[in-house]
Structure formats: structure tokens, C-alpha cells
N, C-alpha and C positions, 0 to 999 in steps of 0.2 A: 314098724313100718319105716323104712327107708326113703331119704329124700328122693330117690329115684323114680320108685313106685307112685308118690304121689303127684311127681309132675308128671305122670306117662298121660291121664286124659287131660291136663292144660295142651299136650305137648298136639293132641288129636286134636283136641278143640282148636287150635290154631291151624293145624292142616286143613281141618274140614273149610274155616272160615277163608283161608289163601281159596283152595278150591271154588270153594262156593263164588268168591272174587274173583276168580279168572276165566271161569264159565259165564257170568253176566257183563264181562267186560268182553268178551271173547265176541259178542254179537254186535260190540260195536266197528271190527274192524274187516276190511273187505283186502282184497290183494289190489296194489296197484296198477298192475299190467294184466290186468282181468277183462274182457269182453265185454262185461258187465257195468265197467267201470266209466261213467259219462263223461266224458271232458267237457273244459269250461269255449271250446270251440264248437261243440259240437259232436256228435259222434263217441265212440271208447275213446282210451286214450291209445290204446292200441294203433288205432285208425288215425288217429290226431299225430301220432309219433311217423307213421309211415308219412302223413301228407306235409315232413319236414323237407323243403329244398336247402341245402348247404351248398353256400358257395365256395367261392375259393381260398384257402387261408395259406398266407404268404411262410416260407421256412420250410425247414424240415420235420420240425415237428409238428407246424399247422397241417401241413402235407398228410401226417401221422393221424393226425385230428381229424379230417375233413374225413379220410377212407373210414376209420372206426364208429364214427359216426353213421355213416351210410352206412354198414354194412348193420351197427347196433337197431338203427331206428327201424329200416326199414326191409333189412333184411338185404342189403347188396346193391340197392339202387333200382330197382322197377320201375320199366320206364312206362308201364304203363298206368300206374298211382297219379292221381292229381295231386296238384302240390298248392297246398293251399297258405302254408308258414312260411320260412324265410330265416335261416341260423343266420347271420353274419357273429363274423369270428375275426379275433384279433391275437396274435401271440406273443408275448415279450420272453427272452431267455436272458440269463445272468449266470454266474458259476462262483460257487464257493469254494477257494480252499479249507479243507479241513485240516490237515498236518503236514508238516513238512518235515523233510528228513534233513537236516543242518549240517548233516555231513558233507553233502553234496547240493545242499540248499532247492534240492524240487521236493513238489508236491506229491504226498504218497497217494493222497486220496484228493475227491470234489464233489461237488454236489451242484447239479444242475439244477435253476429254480423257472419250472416254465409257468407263466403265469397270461391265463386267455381270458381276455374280454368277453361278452358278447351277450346277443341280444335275439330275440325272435319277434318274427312280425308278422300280423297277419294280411295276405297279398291284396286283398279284398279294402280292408279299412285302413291301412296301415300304423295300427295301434299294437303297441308295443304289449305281447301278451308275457313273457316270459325276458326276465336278463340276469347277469350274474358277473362275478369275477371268480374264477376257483385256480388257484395253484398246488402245483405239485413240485416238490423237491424228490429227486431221483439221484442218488448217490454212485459214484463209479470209484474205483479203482485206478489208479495211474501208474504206470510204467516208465521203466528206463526205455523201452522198445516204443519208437514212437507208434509205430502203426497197431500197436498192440493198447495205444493209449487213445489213441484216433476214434476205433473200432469201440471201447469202453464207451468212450465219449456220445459214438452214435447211437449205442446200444440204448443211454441212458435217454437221448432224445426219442427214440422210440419208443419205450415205458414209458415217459411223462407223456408223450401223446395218448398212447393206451390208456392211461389211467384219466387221465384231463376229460375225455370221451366219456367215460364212465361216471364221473360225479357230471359232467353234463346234462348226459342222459337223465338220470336219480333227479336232476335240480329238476328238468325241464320237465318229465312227467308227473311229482309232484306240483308244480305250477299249473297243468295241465288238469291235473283235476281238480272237477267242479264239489 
């Protein structure tokens, strides 16, 4: 009998018992953005995500922030949703160089680092239910062509807004629920 043959039912015995594990764990988990799902205000979170007001967030990529936002939480802005939260948002940006060509001494590449404050409130109590700091590094490409490095440059602050949107959302609806 070969060492092979005898570990084939350990090798079952461990499948069955993973299995077995992941079917009783399996009922303890529900989907976030479920209907079903109560939030700690009230309501789904579903519901609780749409009745977020965002204000105004200063730059070009809070700009980026604010739309992705409305457009993630609530589907575009409905103006007929009661607004019962309250985003405020803050944006800082900084720029990294990553290499430079010493030939000519510029930068071949960067890395934009946008980094948003912010805080949610409820309109009603004004108690702070939800806050965070989350950054995003977004890398670009640089050019001898200025406008070609401009353009990169913008590209990058509208990905870090996209993406800064999106761990906001994740942060905020986990806080959200109850």
C-alpha cells in the first residue's frame, strides 16, 4: 500500500470537515447592501445610504468625490429622498516623485496622494454616526509634452476621487449597520 492510497480518506476527511465548516459559518453571514439589512439609523442600509446629503467638497478631486458619491449612494441625486445624514468632506492632495531621468533631470513618473477627511451626522441629533480618514495614491506617467503631463496629472485626480468614493461608501455602510 502506498503512502498515497493511505492518505486519500485523511485527505476526504478534511474536505468533508472544511465543508461541513463553511456551510455552518455560511448562516452567519447576510449581504451588506441587502434590503433586509437594518441600519444602526434606522431603516436598510439601503435606505439609510440614499438619505445621505453631501455637501460641497472644495478641488478637483473633492468635485470628483462629491458626484461619485451621489451618484453611488443614491443613485444620482433624487430629489425627492429625505435627507436625513449629512457627508461633510475634506480633501488634501500632495505629489510624489517616483524617478527621474538625470539626464535631463525631470520626472518620469508621480504619484498623487489624495487623502479625505470626513465625517457623517445625523440632521436630526447632530451626533456623529459614521467618520474616517481614507487615502488613495494614484500613480501617473510624466511627459516631456507638457499638456500630455497636465492631462495624466488630471486623469490621476479623477481616479483618486473615484476610488476615495468607494472605500467611503464600504466604510460608511459598514458603520451603518446595526
Amino acid at each position: 500500500m502506498s503512502s498515497s492510497e493511505s492518505s486519500a480518506p485523511t485527505r476526504r476527511l478534511m474536505l468533508l470537515a472544511a465543508l461541513g465548516l463553511a456551510a455552518i459559518a455560511g448562516g452567519c453571514l447576510r449581504p451588506l447592501y441587502a434590503d433586509s439589512t437594518t441600519s444602526t439609523v434606522g431603516g436598510s442600509v439601503k435606505d439609510a445610504l440614499r438619505g445621505v446629503e453631501i455637501a460641497d467638497i472644495k478641488g478637483l478631486v473633492g468635485h470628483y468625490l462629491r458626484n461619485e458619491l451621489v451618484f453611488n449612494l443614491d443613485g444620482g441625486g433624487a430629489p425627492d429622498a429625505t435627507k436625513r445624514l449629512k457627508l461633510e468632506a475634506s480633501v488634501n492632495e500632495s505629489l510624489e516623485v517616483v524617478t527621474v531621468d538625470y539626464a535631463n533631470g525631470r520626472a518620469d513618473s508621480a504619484i498623487l496622494v489624495a487623502t479625505a477627511t470626513w465625517k457623517v451626522t445625523d440632521s436630526a441629533t447632530g451626533k456623529v454616526v459614521s467618520s474616517g480618514l481614507n487615502q488613495i495614491r494614484a500613480p501617473y506617467d510624466r511627459s516631456e509634452q507638457r499638456f500630455a503631463t497636465v492631462r495624466a496629472a488630471r486623469d490621476a485626480q479623477v481616479r483618486a476621487g473615484k476610488s476615495l468614493a468607494e472605500l467611503i461608501r464600504g466604510q460608511l455602510a459598514a458603520d451603518l449597520t446595526s
